[in-house]
DOVEXKOL-946598 format. One record per residue: z, x, y of N, C-alpha, C, CB in turn. Coordinates in steps of 0.02 Angstrom, whole numbers, plus 50000, padded with zeros to 5 digits. Each point is the difference from the previous one (the first is absolute). Glycine has a CB too. Example, Ala and Ser with C-alpha at 12.3 -4.5 7.8 and 13.67 -1.06 7.14 Angstrom:
503905066049716500004995550059500005004550060500624990549941 499025007750112500035004250059500374996150055498925005949968 
This chain:
528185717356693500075006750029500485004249958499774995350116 500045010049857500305005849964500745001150030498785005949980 501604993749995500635004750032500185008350001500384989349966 500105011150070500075008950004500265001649928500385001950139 499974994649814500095002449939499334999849961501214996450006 498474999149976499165002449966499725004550041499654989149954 500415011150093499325004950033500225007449971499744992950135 501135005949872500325007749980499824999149912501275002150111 498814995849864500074998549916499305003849998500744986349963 498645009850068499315002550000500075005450038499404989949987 500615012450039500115007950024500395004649925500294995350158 500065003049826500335004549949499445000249932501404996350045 498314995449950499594999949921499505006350038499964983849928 499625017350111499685003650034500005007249972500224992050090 500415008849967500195005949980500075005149922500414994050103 499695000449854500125001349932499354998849940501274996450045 498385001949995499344998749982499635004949954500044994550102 500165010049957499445008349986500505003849951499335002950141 500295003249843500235002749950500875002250008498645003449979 501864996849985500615001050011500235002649943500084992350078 499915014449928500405004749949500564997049987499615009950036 500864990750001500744996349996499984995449962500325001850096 499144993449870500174995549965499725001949918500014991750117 499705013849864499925002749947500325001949958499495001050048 500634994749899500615004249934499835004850001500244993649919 499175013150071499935005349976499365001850052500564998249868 499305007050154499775002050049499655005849944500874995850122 498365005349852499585004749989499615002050022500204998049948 499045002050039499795007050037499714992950086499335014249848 500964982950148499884995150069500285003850052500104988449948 500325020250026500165003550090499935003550009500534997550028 498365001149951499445006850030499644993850070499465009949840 500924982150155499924997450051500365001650068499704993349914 501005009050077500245003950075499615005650030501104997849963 498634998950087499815004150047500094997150083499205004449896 500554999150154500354998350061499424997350037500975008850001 498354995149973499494995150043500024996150005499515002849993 500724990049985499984992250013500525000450062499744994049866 500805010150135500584998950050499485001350043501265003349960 498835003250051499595002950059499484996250020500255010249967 499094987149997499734993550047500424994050021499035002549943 501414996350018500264994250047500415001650064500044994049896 500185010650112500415003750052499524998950036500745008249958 498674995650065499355001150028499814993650039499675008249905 500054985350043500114994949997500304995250078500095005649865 500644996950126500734997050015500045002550075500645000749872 498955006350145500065004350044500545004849995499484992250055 500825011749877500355002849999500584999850013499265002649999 501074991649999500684997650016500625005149980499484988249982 500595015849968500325004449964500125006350039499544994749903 499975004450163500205006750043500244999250056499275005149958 500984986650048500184997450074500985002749998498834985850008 501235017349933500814999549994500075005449988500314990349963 500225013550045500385005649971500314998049939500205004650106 499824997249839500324999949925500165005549972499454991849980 501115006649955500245003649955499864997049920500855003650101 498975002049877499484998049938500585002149939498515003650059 501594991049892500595002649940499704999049942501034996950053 498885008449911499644999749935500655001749925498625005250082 501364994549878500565002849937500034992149950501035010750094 499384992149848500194997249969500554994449989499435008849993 501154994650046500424995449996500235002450084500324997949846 500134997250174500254999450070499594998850036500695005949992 498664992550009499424998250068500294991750052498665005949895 501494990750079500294997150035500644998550032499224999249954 501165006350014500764997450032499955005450050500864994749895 498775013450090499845004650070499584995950032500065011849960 499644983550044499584996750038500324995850067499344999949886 501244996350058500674997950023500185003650064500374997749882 499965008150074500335003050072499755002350066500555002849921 498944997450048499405004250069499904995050044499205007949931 500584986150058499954993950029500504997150047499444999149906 501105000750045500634996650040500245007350056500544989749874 499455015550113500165004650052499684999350063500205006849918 499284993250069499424999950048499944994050060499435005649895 500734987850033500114994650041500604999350050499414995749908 501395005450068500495003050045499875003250049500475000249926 499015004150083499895006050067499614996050048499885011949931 499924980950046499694997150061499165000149984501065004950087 498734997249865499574998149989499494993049964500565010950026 498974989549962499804991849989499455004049921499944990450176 500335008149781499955004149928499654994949945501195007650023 498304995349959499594996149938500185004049931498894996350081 501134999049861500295001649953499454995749929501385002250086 498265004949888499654997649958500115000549933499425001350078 500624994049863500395003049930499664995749955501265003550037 498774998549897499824995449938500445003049949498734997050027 501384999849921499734990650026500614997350012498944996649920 500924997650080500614994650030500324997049935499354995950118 501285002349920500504998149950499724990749988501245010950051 498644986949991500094989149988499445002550053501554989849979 498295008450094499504999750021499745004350029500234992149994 498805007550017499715004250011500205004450073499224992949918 500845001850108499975002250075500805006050012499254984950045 501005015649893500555008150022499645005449993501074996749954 498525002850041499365006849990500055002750073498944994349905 501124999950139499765000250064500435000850047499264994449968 501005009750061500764997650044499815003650050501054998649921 499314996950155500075004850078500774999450007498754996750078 501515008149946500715000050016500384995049958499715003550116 500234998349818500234993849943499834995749998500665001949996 498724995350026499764990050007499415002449953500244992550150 499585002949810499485000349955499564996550053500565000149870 498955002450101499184995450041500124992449999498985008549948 500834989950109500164992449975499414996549972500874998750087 499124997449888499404995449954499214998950053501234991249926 498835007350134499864999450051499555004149995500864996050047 499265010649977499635006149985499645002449968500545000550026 500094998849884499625002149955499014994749995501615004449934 498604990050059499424996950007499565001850042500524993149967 499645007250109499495002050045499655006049973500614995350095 499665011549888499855006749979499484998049946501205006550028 498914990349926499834999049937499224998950028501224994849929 498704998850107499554997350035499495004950019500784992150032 499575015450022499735004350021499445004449946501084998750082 499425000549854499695007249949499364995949965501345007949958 498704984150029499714996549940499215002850004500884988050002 499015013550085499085001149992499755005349988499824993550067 500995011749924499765007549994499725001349933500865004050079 499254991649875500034999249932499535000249980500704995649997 498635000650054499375000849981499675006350008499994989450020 500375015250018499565007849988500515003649974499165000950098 501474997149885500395003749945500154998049933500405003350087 499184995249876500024993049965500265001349941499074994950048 500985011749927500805002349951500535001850011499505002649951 500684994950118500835001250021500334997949945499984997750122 500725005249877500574998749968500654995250064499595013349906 500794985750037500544994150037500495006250043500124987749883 499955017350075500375004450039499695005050070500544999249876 498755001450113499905001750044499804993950063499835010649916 500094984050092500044995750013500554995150049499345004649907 501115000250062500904997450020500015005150031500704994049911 499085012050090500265006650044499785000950059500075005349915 499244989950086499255001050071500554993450025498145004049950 502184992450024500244992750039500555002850022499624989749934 500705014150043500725001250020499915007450065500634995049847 498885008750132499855003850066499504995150064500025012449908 499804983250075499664996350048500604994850036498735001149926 501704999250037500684996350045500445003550037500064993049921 499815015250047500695003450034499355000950083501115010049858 498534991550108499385000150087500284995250055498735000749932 501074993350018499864992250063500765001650025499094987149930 501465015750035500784996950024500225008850027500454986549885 499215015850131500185005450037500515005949991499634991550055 500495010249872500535002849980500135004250024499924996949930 500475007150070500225008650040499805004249923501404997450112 498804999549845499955004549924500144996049944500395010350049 499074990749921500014999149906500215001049976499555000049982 500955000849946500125001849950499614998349930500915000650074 498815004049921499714996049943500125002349930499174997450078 500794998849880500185003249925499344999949962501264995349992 498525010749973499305000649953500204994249942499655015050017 499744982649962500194994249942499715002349925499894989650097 499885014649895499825004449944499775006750016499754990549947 500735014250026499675005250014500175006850061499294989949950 500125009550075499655000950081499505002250014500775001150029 498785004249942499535003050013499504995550002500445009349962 499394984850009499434995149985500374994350033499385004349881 501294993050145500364995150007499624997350080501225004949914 498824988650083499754996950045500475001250088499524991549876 500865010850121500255002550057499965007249999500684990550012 499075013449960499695005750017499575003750061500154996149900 499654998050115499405001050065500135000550069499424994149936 501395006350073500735000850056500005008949995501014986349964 499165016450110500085004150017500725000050026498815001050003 501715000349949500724999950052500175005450016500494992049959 500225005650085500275005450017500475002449962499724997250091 500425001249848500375003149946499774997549943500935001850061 499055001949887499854997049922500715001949960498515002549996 501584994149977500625000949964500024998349908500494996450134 499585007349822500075000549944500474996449958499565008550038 500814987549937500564998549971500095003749923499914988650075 500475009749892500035003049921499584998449959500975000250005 498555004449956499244999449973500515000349942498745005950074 500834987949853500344999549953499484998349958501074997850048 498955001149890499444996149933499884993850045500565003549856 498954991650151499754993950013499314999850011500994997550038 498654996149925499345000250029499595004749957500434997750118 499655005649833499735003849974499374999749980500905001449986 498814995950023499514996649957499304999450074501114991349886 499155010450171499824998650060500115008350036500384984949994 500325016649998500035007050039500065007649960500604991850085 499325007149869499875005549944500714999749934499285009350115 500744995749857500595001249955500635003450000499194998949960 500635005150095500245005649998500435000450088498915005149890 501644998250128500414995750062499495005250057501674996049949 497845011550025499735001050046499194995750014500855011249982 498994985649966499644996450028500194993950039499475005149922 500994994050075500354991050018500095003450088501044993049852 499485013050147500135001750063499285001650040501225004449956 498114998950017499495000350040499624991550015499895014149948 500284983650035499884993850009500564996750058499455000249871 501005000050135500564997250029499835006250069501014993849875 498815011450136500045004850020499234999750068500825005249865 498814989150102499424997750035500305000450072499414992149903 500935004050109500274999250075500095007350041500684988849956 499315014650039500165004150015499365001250031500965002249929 499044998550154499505002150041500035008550044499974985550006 499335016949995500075006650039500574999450044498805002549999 501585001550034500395000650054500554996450018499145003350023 500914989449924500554995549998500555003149975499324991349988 501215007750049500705000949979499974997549925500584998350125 499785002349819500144996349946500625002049980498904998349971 501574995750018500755000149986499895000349927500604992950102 499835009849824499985000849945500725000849991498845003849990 501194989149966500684997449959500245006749963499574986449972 501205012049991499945004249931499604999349942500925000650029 498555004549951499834996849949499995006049928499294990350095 500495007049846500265005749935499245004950030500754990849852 499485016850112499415004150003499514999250001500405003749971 499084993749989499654998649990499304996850067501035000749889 499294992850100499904996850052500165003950075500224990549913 500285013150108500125004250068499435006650007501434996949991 498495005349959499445006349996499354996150030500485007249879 499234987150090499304997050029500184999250076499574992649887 500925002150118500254996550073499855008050069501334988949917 498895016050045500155005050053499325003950012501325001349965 498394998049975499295002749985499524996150051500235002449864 499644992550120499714994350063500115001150069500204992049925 500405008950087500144999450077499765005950030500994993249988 499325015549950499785005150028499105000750026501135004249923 498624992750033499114999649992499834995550032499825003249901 500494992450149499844997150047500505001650075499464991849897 500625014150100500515001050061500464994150049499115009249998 501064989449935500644992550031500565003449991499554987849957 500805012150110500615002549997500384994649964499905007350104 500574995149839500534998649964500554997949998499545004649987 500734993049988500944998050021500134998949901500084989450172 500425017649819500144996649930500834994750023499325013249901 500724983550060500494998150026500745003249973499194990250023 500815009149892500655001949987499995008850041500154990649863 499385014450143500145004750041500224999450086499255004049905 500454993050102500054998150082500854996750033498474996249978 501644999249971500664997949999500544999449964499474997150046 501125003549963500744999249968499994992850012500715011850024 499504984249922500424993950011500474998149912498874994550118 501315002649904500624998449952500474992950013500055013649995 500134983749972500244991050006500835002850028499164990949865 501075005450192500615000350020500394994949943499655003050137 500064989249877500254997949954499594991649969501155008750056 499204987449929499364996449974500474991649964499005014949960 500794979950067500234993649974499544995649985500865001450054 499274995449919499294992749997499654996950040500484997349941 499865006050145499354995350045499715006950016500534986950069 499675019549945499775006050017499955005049982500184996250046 499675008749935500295006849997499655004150082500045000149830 500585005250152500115003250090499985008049968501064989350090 498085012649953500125007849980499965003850066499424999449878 500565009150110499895004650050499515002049991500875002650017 498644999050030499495003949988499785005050072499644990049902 500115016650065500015004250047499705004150009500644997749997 498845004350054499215002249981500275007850012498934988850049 500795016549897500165006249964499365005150029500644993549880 498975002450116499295005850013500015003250089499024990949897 500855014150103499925004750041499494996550078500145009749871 500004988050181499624998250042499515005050033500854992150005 498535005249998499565004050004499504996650059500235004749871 499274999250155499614997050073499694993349976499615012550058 500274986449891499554993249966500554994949990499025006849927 501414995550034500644994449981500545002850048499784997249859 500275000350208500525004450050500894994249973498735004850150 500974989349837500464995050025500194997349924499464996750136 501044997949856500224997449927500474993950035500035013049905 500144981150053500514993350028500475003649960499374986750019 500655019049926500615001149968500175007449996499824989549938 499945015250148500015005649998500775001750002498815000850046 501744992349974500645001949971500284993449967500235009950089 500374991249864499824994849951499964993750017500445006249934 499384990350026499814992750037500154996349935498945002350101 501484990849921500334997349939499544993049998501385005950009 498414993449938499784992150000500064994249942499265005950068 501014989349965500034993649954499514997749958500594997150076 499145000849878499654998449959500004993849931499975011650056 499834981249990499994996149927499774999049943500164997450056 499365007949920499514999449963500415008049936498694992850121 501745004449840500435004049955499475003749950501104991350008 499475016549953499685002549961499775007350057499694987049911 500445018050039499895007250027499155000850017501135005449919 498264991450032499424997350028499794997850086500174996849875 500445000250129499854997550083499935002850027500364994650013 500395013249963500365002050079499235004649993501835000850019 497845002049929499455005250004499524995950049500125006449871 499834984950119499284999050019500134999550081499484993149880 501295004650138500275000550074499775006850044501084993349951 499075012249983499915007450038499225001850018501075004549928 498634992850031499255000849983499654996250073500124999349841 500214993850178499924997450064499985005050049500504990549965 500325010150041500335003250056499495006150023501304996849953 498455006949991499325006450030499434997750012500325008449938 499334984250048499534998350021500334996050085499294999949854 501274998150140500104999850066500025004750053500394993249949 499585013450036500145005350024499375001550032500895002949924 498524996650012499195002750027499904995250064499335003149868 501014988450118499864996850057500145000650063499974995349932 500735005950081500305004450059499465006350014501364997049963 498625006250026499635005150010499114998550025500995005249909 498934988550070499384998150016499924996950061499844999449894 501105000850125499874995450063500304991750019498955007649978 501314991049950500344994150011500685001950013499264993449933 501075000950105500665001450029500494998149932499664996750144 500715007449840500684998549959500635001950007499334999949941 501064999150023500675002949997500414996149961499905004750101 500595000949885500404998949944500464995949999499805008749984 500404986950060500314990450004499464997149990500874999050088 498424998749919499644997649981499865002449924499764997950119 500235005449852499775002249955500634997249952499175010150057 501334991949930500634996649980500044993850004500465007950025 499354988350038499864992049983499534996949990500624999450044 498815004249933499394996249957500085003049937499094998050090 501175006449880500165000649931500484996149978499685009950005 501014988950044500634994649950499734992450013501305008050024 497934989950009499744995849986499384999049955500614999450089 499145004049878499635001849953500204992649946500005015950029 499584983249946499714994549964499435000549943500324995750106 500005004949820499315000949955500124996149952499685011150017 500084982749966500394997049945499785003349914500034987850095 500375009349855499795001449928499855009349982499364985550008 501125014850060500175007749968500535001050015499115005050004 501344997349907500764996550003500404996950033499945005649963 499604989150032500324994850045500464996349953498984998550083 501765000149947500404994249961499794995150041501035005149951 498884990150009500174992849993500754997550011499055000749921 501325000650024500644998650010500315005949972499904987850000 500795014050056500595006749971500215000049963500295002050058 500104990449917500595000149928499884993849958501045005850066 498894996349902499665003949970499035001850023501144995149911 498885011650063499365000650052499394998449977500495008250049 498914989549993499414998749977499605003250032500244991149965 499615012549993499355005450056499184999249984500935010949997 498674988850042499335000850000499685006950013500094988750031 499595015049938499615007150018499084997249986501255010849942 498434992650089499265000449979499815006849965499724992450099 500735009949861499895007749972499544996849950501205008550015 498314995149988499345000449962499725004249964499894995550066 500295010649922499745004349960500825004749986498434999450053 501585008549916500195000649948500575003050044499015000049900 500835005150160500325003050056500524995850047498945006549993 500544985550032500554996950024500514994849964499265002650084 500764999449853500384994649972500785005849959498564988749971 501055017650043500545004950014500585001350063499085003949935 500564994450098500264998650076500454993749997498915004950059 500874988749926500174995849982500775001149968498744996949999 501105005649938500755000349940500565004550067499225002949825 500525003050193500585002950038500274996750061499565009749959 500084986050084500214995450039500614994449956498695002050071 501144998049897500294993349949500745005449978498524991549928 501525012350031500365004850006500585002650059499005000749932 500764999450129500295002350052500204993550021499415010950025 500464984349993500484995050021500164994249955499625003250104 500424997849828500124995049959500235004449938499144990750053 501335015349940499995003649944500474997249946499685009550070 500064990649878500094995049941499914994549968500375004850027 499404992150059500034991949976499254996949953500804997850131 499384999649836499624999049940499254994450020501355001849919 498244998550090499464995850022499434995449946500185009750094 499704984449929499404997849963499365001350031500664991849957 498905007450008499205004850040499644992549979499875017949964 499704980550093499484995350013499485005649992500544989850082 498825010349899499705006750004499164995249994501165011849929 498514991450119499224995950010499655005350011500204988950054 499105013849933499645004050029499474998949997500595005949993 498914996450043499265000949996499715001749946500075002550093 499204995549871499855001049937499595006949997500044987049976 499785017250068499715006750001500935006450011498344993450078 502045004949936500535003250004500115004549933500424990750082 500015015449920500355004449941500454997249986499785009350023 500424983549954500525000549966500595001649990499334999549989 500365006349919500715005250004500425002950044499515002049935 499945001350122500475003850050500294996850040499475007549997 500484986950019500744994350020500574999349946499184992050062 500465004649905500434999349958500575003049960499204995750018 500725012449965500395003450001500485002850023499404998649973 500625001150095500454998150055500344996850007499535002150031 500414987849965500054998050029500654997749946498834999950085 500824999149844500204995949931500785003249982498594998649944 501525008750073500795002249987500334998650042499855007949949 500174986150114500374999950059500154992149992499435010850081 500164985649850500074992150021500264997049920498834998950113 501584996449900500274997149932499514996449967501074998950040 498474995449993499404996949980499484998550029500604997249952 498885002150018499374998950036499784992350018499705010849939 500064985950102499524995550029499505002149998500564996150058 499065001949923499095003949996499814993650025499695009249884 499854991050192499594993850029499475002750025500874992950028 498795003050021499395004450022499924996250064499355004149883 500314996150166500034998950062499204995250004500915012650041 498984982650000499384995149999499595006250036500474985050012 499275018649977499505004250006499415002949940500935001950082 498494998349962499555001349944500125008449949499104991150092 501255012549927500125004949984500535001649952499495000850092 500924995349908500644998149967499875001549913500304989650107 500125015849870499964999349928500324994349965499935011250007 499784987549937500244994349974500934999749979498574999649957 501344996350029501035000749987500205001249939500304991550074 499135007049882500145002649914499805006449992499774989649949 499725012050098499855008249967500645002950042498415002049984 501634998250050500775001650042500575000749943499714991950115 500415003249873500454997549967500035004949911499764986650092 499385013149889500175003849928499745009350036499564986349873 500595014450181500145007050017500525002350008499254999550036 501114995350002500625002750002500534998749939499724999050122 500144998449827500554998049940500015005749992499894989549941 499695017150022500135006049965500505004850031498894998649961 501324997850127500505005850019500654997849967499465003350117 500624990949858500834997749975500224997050033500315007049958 499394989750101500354995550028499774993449993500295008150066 500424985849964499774992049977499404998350044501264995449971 498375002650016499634997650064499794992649977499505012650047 500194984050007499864989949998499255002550027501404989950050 498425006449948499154998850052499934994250029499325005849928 500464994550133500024992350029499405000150052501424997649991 498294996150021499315002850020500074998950083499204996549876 501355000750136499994997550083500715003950013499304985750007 500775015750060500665002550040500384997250031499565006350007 500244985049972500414994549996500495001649947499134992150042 500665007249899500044998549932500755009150004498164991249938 501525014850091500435006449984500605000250030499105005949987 500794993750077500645001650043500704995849991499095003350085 500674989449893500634996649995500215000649922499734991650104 499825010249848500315004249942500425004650015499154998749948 500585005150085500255006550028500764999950009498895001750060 501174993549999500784997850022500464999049958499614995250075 499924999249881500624999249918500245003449974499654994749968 500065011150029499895005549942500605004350035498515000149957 501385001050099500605004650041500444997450038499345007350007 500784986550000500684998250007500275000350062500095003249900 500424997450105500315003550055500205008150007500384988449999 499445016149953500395004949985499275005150007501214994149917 498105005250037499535002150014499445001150063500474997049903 499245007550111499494999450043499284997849963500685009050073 498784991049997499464997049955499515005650035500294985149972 499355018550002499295004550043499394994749973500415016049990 499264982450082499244999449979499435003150036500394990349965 499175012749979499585006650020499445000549950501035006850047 498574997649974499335000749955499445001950047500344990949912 499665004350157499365000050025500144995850093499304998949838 500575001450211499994997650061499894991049969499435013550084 500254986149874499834992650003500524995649954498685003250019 501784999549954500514998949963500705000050031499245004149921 500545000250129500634999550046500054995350059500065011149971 499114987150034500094995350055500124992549963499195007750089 500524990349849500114995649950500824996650011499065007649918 501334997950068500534999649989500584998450077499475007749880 500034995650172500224996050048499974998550028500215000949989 499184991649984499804994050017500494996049978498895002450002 501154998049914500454994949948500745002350051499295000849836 500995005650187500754998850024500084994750032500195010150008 499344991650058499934996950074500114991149981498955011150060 500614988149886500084992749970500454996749946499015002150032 501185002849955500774997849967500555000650044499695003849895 500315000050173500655000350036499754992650062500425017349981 498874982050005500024992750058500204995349971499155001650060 500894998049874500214993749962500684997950000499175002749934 501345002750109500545001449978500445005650067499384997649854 500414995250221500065003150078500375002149991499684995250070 501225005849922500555001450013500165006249954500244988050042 499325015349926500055007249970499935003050025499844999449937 500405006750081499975006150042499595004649931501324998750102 498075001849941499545005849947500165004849988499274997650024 501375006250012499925009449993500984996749959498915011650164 501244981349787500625001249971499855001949927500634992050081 
């Protein structure tokens, strides 16, 4: 008799079976295959599970999951019973999947799996991602959620959670990524990211550069979705800021009106925040107005709840330390914008201190525009790559980055980097490792298993 670990193991080979972008070094003209009809029959299929819930739909470049974060954990604080959808996962599949912070349990995932396997025969070019999205809305159904969060996984306009009607759409910071998939240019990337955006839906909109804000506003106007810019809408600013928190003010500015009568920060409202870096406090604020459309829609909130599901907020491998002193930090900055974000975080609570760089990325990624960033902030390089099929190699890595002038090693495992790493910096140095989500989770796997080897260490010395 099979056990619940094979049945789950076989549930996952399953799942991964069908076509899976995510596992493609280079993605060409294979994304005139996104389209939504396959969703939409399986929804159909399923009986439309995707409309048994109220949701909030998050599309952008960077911040989709840590605003995902906050929206979630707020929500969950107010007493609600909150589904939380994201990709991809750091170590296992099932964080894709979360209710009030519990990942799906194996149990499930299998049963679900079970549910979709016969749909396959009249959808018979599903993808893994769309696949994971019909399973993960067919769980928030069976388990009765009050509300979704969900995060778009490429894109949005063609993205397999597209086919959701929420009660807020929310934008994060549109940047270069994916190019090759969402155009060249940041107003094509933003009309793409911009998909979400439904007739008459509220839609919250991050700060973002010109460019990109002209489409975003263009969309919403041409679909009569009322708006929320955010850096207009609100004042906030960091009170102050340490290594487990930073503590800002924020304080809603815009003019109350018969549609938007109400705000959690119509006077100022201070909130704790573990998730560091001036990036946050934007993606916190960017929450806080999609929490707002929610109130207004009718869910109960307030501003003690709201304050204690943000200073419990939880996102790992985004500047995350490992250890303070000397420090070891993990980021998933991936392209050219967040690894800018990155250096000034690094900057603001670490100014001067001299760092070694572990550095891994995806083999369709820009490169340079990390790298330029990243290479004047670090004494030497680690060049590794992460057990993923996507993973650039560690020598082409390696003879890319020599021409900036810095030392760099190549090493092909994140066994083999991080405890280089340590040598190399001592007691006096820090260590950044970054490039890509799968490099950051790499790295802390190898911690987790170098600090079990070794019970009586306190991880954050």
């Amino acid at each position: 008799m099979e056990t619940l670990e094979e049945k789950y193991q076989q549930s996952l080979d399953w799942i991964y079976s069908w076509i899976d972008f995510s596992m493609k070094r280079h993605v060409d003209d294979t994304h005139r295959f996104f389209k939504l009809d396959r969703m939409n029959k399986l929804m159909e299929l399923l009986g439309n599970p995707h409309e048994s819930f109220p949701s909030v739909h998050v599309a952008g470049t960077k911040g989709k999951g840590s605003t995902c974060s906050f929206i979630a954990t707020a929500m969950q604080a107010a007493g609600y019973k909150v589904g939380l959808y994201t990709s991809p996962h750091l170590v296992d599949f099932r964080e894709r999947i979360i209710i009030d912070g519990q990942w799906i349990s194996k149990e499930d995932l299998v049963s679900l799996t079970n549910e979709l396997r016969p749909l396959t025969e009249v959808v018979k070019d599903a993808t893994t991602f769309e696949l994971t999205t019909a399973l993960a809305f067919l769980y928030f159904k069976k388990q009765k959620v009050d509300l979704a969060v969900l995060e778009v996984g490429l894109g949005g306009r063609l993205d397999a959670t597209n086919v959701i009607k929420p009660v807020v759409s929310v934008i994060t910071p549109v940047s270069y990524d994916h190019m090759a998939v969402l155009g060249d240019t940041l107003t094509e990337i933003a009309y793409e990211k911009g998909g979400i955006i439904k007739s008459g839906v509220p839609v919250v909109i991050s700060p973002q550069v010109d460019e990109a804000m002209i489409e975003l506003v263009h969309l919403a106007t041409e679909r009569k979705s009322p708006f929320t810019l955010v850096e207009k809408a609100f004042a906030y600013h960091e009170i102050s800021h340490t290594l487990s928190a930073q503590k800002i003010q924020v304080l809603r500015t815009d003019t109350p009106t018969a549609s938007k009568p109400d705000s959690l920060a119509r006077t100022e409202l201070k909130l704790s925040l573990p998730l560091l870096g001036r990036h946050q406090m934007e993606n916190a604020v960017t929450a806080l107005a999609a929490l707002d459309e929610l109130m207004r829609a009718g869910f109960k909130l307030n501003r003690r709840t709201v304050q204690r599901g943000f200073s419990q907020v939880f996102w790992p491998s985004r500047f995350e330390l490992l250890r303070r002193k000397p420090p070891v930090v993990i980021d998933s900055a991936h392209n050219g914008d967040s690894m800018q974000r990155l250096v000034e975080t690094l900057d603001e609570y670490f100014p001067g201190k001299e760092f070694i760089l572990i550095f891994g990325a995806s083999a369709d990624k820009e490169f340079d525009s990390m790298l330029k960033f990243i290479l004047p902030r670090v004494e030497t390089v680690l060049a590794t790559q992460s057990i993923h099929p996507r993973a650039a190699d560690v020598d082409e890595l390696k003879s890319i980055i020599e021409p900036y002038g810095k030392p760099v090693l190549a090493f092909q495992r994140m066994e083999e980097a991080l405890p280089e790493a340590l040598k190399l910096a001592g007691k006096q140095k820090g260590i950044i490792v970054t490039g890509s989500i799968f490099i950051a989770a790499a790295a802390r796997v190898v911690w987790a298993e170098m600090i079990a080897r070794q019970p009586n260490k306190n991880t954050q010395d």
